[in-house]
C-alpha positions as CSV (number, residue, x, y, z in Angstrom):
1,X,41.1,22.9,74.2
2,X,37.9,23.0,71.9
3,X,38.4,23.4,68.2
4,X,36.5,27.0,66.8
5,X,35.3,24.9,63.6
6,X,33.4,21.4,63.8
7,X,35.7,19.3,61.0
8,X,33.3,17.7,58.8
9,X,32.9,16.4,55.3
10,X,29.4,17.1,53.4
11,X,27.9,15.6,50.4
12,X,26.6,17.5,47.7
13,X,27.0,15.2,44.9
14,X,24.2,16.4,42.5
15,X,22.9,18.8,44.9
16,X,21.7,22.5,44.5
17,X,24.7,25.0,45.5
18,X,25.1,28.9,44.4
19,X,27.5,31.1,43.3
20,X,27.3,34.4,43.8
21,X,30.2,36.6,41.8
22,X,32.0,35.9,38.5
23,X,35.1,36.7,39.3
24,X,38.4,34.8,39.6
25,X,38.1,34.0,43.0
26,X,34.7,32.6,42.5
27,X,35.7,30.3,39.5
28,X,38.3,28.5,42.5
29,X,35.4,28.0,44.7
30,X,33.2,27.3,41.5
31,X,36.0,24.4,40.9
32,X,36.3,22.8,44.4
33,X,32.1,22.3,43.9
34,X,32.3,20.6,40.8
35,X,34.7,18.3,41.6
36,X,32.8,17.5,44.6
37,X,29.5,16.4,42.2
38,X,27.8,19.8,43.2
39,X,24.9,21.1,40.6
40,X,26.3,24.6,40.5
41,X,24.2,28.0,39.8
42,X,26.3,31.0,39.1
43,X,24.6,34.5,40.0
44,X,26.6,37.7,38.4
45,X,26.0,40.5,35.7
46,X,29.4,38.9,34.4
47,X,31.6,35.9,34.5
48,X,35.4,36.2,34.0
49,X,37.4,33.9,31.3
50,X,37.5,30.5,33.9
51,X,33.6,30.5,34.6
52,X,32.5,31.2,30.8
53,X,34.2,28.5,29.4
54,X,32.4,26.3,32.2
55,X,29.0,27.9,31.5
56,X,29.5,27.4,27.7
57,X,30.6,23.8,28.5
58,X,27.4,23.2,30.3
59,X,29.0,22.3,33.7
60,X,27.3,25.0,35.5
61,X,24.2,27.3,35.3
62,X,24.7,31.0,34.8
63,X,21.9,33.6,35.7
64,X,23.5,36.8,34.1
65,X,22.0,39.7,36.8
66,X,22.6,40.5,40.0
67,X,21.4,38.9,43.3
68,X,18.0,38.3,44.4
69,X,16.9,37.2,47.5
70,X,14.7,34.5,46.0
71,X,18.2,32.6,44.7
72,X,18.6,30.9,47.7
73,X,15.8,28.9,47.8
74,X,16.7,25.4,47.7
75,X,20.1,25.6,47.6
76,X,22.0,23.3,49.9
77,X,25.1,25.6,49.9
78,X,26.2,29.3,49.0
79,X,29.2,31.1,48.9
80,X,29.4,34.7,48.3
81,X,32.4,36.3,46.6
82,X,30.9,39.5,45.2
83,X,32.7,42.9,45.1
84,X,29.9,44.2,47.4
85,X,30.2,43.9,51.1
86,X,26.7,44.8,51.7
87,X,25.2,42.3,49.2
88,X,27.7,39.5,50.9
89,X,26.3,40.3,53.8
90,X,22.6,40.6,53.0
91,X,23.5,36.7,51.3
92,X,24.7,35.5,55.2
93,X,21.7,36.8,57.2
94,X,19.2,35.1,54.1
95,X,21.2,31.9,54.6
96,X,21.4,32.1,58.0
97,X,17.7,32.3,58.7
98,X,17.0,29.5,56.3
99,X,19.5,27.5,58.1
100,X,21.8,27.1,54.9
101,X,25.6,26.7,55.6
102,X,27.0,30.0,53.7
103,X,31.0,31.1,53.2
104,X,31.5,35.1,52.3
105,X,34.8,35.3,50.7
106,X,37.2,37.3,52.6
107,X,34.9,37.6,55.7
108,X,35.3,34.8,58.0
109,X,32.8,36.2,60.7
110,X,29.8,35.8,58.2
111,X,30.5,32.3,57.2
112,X,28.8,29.3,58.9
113,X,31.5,27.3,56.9
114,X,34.9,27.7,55.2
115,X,36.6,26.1,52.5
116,X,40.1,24.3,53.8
117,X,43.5,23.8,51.6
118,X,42.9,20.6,50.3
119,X,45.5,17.6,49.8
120,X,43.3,15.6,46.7
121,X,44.6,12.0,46.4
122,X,41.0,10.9,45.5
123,X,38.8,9.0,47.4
124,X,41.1,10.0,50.0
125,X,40.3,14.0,51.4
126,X,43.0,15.3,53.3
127,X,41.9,18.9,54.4
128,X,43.8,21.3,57.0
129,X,42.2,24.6,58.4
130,X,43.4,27.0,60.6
131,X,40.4,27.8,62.1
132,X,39.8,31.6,60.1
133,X,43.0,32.6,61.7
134,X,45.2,32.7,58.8
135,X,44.5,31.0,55.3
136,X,48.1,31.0,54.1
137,X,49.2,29.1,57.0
138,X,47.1,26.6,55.8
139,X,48.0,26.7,52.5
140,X,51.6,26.4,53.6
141,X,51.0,23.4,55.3
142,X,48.8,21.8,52.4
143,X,51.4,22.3,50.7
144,X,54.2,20.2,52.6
145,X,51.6,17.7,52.9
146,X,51.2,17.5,49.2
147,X,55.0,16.5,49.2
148,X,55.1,14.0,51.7
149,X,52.0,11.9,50.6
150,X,52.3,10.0,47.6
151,X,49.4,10.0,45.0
152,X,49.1,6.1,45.7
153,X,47.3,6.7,48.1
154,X,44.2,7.3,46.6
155,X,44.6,3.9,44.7
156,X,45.1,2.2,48.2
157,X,42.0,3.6,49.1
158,X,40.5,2.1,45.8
159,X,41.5,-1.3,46.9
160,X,40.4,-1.4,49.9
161,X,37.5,0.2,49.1
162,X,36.6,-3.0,46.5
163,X,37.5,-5.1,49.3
164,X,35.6,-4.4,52.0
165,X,32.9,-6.5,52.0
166,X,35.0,-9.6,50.9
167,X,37.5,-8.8,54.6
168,X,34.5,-8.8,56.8
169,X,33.0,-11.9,55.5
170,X,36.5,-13.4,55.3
171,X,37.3,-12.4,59.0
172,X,34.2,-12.2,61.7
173,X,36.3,-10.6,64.5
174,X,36.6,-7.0,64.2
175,X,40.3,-8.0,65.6
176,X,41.4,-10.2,62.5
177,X,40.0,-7.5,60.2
178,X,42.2,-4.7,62.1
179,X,44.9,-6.9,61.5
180,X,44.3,-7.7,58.3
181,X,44.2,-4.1,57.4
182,X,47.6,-3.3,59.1
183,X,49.4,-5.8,57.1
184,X,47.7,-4.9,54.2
185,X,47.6,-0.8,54.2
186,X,51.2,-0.8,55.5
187,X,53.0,-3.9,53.8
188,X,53.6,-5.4,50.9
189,X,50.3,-5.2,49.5
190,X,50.6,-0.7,50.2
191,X,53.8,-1.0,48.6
192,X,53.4,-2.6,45.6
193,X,50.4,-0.2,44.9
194,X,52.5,3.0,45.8
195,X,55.1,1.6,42.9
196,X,52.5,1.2,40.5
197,X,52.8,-2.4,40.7
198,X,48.2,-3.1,40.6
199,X,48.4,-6.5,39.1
200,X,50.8,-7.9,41.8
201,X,49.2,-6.3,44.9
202,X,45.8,-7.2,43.8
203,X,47.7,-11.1,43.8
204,X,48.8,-11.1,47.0
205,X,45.8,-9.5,48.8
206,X,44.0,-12.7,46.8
207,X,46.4,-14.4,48.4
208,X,45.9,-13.2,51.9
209,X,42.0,-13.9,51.6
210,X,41.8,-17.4,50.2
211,X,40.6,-20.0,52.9
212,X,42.9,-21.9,53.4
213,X,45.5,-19.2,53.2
214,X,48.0,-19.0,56.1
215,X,49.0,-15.5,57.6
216,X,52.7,-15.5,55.5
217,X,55.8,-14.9,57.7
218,X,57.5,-13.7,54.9
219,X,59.2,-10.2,55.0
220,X,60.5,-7.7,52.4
221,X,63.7,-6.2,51.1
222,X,64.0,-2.4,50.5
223,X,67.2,-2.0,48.1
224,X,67.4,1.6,48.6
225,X,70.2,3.8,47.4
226,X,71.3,6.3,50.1
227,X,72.4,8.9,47.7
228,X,75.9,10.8,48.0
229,X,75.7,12.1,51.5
230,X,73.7,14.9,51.8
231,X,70.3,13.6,53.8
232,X,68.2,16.4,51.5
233,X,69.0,14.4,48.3
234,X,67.2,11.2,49.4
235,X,64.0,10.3,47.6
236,X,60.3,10.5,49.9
237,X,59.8,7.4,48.8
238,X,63.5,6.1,50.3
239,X,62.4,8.2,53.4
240,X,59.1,6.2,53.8
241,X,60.7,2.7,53.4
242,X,63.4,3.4,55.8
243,X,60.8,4.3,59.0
244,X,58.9,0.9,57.9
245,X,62.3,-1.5,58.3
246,X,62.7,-3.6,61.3
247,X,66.1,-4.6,60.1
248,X,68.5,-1.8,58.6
249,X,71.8,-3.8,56.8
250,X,74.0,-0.6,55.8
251,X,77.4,0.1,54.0
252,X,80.5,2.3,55.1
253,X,79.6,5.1,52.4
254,X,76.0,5.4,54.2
255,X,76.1,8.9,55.8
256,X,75.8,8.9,59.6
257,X,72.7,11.5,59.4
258,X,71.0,9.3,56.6
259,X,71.3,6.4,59.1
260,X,69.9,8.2,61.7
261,X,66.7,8.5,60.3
262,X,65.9,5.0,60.4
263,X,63.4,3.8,62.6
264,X,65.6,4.2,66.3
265,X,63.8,0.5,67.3
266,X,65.1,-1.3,63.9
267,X,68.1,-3.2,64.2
268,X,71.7,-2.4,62.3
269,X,73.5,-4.7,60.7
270,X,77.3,-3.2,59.1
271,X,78.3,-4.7,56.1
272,X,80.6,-2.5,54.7
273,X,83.5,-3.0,52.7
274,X,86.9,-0.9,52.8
275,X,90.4,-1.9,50.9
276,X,91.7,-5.0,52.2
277,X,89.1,-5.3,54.5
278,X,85.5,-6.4,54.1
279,X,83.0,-6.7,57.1
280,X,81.0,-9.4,55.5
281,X,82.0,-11.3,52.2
282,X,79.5,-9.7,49.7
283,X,78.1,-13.6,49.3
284,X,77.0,-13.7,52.9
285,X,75.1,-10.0,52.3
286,X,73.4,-11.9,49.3
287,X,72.1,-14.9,52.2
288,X,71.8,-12.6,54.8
289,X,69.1,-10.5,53.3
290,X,67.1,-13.4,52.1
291,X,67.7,-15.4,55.1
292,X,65.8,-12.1,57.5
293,X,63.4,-11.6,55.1
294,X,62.3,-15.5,55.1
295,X,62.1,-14.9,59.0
296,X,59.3,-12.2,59.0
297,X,61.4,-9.2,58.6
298,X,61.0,-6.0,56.4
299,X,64.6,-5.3,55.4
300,X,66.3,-2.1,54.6
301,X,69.2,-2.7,52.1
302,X,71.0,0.9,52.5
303,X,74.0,1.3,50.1
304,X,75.7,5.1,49.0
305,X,74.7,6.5,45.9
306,X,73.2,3.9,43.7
307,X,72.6,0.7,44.2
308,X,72.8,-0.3,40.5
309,X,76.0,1.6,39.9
310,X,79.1,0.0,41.1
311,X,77.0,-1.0,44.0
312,X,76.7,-4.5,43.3
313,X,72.8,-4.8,44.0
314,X,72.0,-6.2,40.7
315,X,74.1,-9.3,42.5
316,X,72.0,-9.2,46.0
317,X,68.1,-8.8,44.1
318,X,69.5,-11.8,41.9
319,X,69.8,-13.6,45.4
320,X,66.2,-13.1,46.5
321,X,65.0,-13.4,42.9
322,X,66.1,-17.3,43.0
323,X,64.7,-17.8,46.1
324,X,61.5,-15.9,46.4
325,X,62.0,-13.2,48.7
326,X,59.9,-10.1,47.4
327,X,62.0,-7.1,47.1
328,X,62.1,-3.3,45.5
329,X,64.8,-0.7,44.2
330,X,64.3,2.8,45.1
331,X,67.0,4.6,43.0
332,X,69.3,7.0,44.7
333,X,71.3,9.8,43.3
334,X,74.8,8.4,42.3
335,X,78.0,9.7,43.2
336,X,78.8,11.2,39.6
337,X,75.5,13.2,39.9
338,X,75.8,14.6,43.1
339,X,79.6,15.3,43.8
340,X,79.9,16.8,40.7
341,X,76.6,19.3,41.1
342,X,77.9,20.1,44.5
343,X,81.4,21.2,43.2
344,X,80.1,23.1,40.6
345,X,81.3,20.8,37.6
346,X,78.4,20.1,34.7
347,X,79.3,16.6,33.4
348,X,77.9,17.3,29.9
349,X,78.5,21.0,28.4
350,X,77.7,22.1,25.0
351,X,81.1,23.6,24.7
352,X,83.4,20.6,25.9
353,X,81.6,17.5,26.6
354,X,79.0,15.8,24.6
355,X,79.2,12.4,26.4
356,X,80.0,11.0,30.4
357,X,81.6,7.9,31.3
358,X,81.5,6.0,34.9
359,X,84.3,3.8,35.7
360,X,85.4,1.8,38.1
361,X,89.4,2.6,39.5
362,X,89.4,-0.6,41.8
363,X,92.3,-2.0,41.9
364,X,92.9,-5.6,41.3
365,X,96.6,-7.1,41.0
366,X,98.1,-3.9,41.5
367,X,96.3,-2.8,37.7
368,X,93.1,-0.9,36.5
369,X,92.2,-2.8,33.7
370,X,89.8,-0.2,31.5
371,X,89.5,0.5,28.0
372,X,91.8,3.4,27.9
373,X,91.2,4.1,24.6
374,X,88.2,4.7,24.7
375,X,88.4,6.7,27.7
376,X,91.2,8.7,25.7
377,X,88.6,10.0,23.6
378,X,88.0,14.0,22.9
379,X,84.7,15.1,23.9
380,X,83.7,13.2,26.7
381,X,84.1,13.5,30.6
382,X,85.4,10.3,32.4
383,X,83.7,10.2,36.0
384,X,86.2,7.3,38.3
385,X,84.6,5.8,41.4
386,X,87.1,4.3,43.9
387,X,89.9,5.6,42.2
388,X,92.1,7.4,44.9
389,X,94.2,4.3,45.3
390,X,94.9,4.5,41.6
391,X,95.5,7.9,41.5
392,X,98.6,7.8,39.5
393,X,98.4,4.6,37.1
394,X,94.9,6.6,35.8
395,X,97.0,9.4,35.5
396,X,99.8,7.9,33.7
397,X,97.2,5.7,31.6
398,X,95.2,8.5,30.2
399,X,98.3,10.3,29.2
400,X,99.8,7.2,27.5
401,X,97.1,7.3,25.7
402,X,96.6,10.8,24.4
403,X,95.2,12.7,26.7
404,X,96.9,16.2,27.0
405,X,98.7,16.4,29.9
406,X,97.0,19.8,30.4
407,X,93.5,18.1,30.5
408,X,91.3,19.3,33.9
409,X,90.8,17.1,36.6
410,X,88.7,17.4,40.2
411,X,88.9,15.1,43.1
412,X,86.1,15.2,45.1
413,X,86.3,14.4,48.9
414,X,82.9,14.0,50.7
415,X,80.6,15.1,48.1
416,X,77.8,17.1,49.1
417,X,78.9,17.1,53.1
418,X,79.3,19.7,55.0
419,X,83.2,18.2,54.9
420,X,83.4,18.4,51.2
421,X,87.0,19.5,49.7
422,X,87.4,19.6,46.1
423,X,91.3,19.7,44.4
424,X,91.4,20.5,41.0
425,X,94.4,20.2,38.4
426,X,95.5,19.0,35.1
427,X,96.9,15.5,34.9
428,X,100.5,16.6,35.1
429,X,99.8,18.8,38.0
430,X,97.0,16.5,40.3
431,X,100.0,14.3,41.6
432,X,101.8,16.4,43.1
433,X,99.1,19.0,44.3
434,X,97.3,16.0,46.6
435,X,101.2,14.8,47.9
436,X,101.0,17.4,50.9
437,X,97.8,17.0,51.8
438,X,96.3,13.8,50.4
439,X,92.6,13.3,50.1
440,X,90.8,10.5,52.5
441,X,88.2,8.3,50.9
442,X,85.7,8.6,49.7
443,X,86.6,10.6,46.7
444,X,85.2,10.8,43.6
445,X,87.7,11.7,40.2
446,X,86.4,14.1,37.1
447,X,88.6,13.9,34.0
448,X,87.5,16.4,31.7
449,X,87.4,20.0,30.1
450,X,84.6,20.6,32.3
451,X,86.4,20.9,35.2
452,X,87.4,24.4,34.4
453,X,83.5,25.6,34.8
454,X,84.0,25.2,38.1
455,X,85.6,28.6,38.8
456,X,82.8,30.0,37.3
457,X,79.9,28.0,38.8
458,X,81.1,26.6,42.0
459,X,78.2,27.3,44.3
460,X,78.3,25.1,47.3
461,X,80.8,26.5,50.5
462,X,79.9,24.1,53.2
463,X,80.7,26.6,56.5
464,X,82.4,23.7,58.9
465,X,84.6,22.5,55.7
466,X,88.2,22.0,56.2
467,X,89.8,24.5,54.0
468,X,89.2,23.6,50.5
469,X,91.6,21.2,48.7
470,X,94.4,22.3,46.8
471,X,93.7,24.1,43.2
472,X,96.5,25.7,40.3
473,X,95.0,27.6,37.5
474,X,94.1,25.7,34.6
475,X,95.2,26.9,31.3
C-alpha cells in the first residue's frame, strides 16, 4: 500500500516563505515558520492581535494590501489562509506553475504540501499526518504521543549529536558504532539524561570512549514504586523502565496487572514479605540486586506504593551505594495518597485537619510502639500502614490517650482495585463492625474527622467489588 503523501522534512532556515491572510489561523502557520528559521512575509489588508505583535517585534515582514501575483516570486514556500476561495486558489495554480510547494488552508486538494501535528522535542521532529483524510485524527494522536515521549529526548539527541564525530573515529566498523549507540541511546547513558542527570551521562559516555576503555558489564537498578494498585496511577517514566528490565525482583503488594506489564522475556524474582513469613530476608534483597546488576543486568526493583515510605528502599540503594552499582528512584504514589483519594476521604481539609501523619502499625513483641501523644493530637489525620493486625491496641491506644471515642475512622481494603471495600466507623464502633466480616490485607487505616467527607465525596464504585465493607452513621 503506497502512502498519498511523500513524508519529508524541508529546510527553510533563513529562507523566503509567504503568508497570505492575517487572521488567527495564519499566525499558527506564521508560528510553525518561524520556529523552523523561515524569513517570513505576511500579505493582508490586516493582521489580527498574534501577527501584529510579531510584525512590531520585527520577526516578520508585513505588506499591509491584498495579494498580488508578483508576491510569489522567490519564495521558497506559501501558504494561503485567506477568507477568499478564489484568491486561495488563484495563489495554488501561481505556485504550481512556478513549481513552488503551496498549502491552502482548509483545502487539501490545492495543496502540494500540508502541515502535520507536530510532537517538538527539539532537534528531534516527530510529525504524524493522516494523509488529508482527517486533521483531528492527527491531532489526537500527536497528542498521545506528546504524553508518552519525554522532553529528554531532545537532549539525547543533543548528545549524540556533539558526539558523532568522536564515535566514528573511536569505532571504524559501522557494527561497533551500532552497538555503541544501542547501549548508549537505550542505557544508562539515555537514562541519566532523561532524569536530568547531564554531568553524569556526559561521564560515563567519556567513559565508554576512552581507549583503553573496556565495554562495562555492569547493569542498572530501577527502584521503582508500583503505586497502590491501580496500573493507571503509575508514572511514564516507571512504565518506560519497566519494558527496559531484563530482571523484574517484585513484592507481594505489586498488583498482578502492574506486573504484567513488564517486559514478558524478563525474568521474576518474588521477594515478598507477609506476617511471619518472609520470601527472602530483606538483607539478601539488598545482595541480590547488586549481585545481578554486577552481572550485566538492568534490574527492576518493583515495590507497592512508595519505595521511600515504609518500603525500606532507602536500605537497598544504601546497598548499591557502597558497592558501586548505579541505580535510580522513580517515586510512586503511596498508599495514603491513593486509598484515601479512591475512597473519597481528603487527608488535609480546611475544616478538620490541618496536618497528616503516616505510621507504621507493625507489630513487634506483640506492641505498636508510636508516639501516641502526639498522634492524640486535635487537628491532624493519622494515616496507619500495616495496621490490620493491630487493629485494636491502635484503637485502645488512641483512646487512652484522648481521642474521642466518637472520632471517624476508614479501613481501606484494596485501594484503588477494582476489589476495593472501605469500612468506616468511630473508634468505639470499628471493632465490632469488621468482627463479622473481617477485612484481608492489604488495608490501609484513616483516623480522622475527615472520614465523614466521605459520604459526601465518595466517587469511586469499582463494578466487580464485593459489596462494600461495613459502615454506621457517624455523628
Amino acid at each position: 500500500m503506497s502512502t498519498e503523501l511523500l513524508p519529508i522534512f524541508l529546510d527553510i532556515q533563513g529562507k523566503s516563505c509567504l503568508m497570505v491572510g492575517g487572521g488567527t489561523t495564519a499566525a499558527r502557520k506564521v508560528t510553525s515558520l518561524l520556529r523552523a528559521g523561515a524569513a517570513v512575509t505576511v500579505v493582508a489588508p490586516a493582521l489580527c492581535e498574534a501577527l501584529t505583535h510579531q510584525a512590531s517585534a520585527g520577526a516578520i515582514r508585513h505588506q499591509q494590501r491584498p495579494f498580488n501575483p508578483d508576491d510569489i516570486a522567490g519564495q521558497t514556500l506559501i501558504i494561503a489562509a485567506t477568507n477568499d476561495p478564489d484568491v486561495n486558489r488563484q495563489i495554488a495554480q501561481l505556485a504550481n506553475a512556478d513549481s513552488i510547494p503551496v498549502n491552502i488552508v482548509d483545502d487539501p486538494d490545492a495543496c502540494t504540501f500540508i502541515l502535520p501535528s507536530i510532537v517538538d522535542r527539539t532537534p528531534v521532529t516527530i510529525a504524524v499526518s493522516s494523509g488529508k483524510a482527517s486533521p483531528v485524527l492527527a491531532r489526537m494522536l500527536r497528542t498521545r504521543l506528546e504524553s508518552l515521549i519525554p522532553a529528554g529526548y531532545g537532549r539525547l539527541a543533543d548528545l549524540a549529536g556533539r558526539y558523532r564525530k568522536r564515535v566514528k573515529t573511536r569505532f571504524a566498523e559501522q557494527r561497533d558504532r551500532r552497538r555503541f549507540w544501542d547501549r548508549v541511546l537505550q542505557g544508562a547513558v539515555a537514562e541519566r539524561i532523561l532524569a536530568g542527570q547531564f554531568a553524569e551521562a556526559e561521564a560515563v559516555i567519556e567513559r565508554e570512549l576512552a581507549p583503553d576503555a573496556l565495554e562495562s558489564d555492569m547493569g542498572e537498578v530501577y527502584l521503582v514504586g508500583a503505586g497502590p494498585g491501580d496500573p493507571d496511577l503509575m508514572t511514564f517514566r516507571a512504565l518506560r523502565l519497566m519494558q527496559q528490565a531484563d530482571v523484574v525482583v517484585y513484592d507481594r503488594l505489586v498488583a498482578e496487572p502492574i506486573l504484567q506489564m513488564t517486559r514478558r522475556d524478563a525474568r521474576r524474582i518474588y521477594v515478598g514479605k507477609e506476617r511471619n513469613h518472609h520470601a527472602m530476608r530483606q538483607e539478601e534483597i539488598n545482595r541480590l540486586l547488586a549481585d545481578l546488576a554486577k552481572d550485566g543486568h538492568r534490574v527492576l526493583r518493583l515495590k507497592g506504593g512508595d519505595p521511600f515510605i515504609f518500603g525500606r528502599g532507602g536500605e537497598e540503594i544504601d546497598t548499591l551505594a557502597a558497592e558501586g552499582v548505579p541505580f535510580q528512584v522513580i517515586p510512586g504514589i503511596t498508599a495514603a495518597s491513593g486509598c484515601a483519594a479512591y475512597a473519597g476521604i481528603p487527608l488535609t481539609h480546611r475544616d478538620y485537619a490541618q496536618s497528616v501523619t503516616f505510621v507504621t502499625g507493625h507489630l513487634k513483641d506483640g506492641t505498636i510502639n508510636l508516639n501516641w501523644p502526639s498522634l492524640a493530637q486535635p487537628n491532624q489525620t493519622v494515616v496507619f500502614y500495616m495496621g490490620l493486625v493491630g487493629l485494636p491496641i491502635i484503637v485502645e491506644q488512641l483512646i487512652a490517650h484522648g481521642v474521642a471515642p466518637t472520632m471517624p475512622i476508614a479501613l481501606i481494603q484494596q485501594g484503588t482495585t477494582h476489589l476495593q471495600r472501605v469500612y468506616t466507623g468511630t473508634l468505639a464502633t470499628i471493632l465490632s463492625l469488621v468482627e463479622s466480616d473481617p477485612p484481608q490485607p492489604p488495608t490501609l487505616i484513616i483516623v480522622g474527622e475527615v472520614v465523614q467527607l466521605r459520604e459526601k465525596l465518595n466517587w469511586f464504585s469499582p463494578p466487580d467489588a464485593p459489596t462494600q465493607g461495613a459502615t454506621v452513621p457517624i455523628v
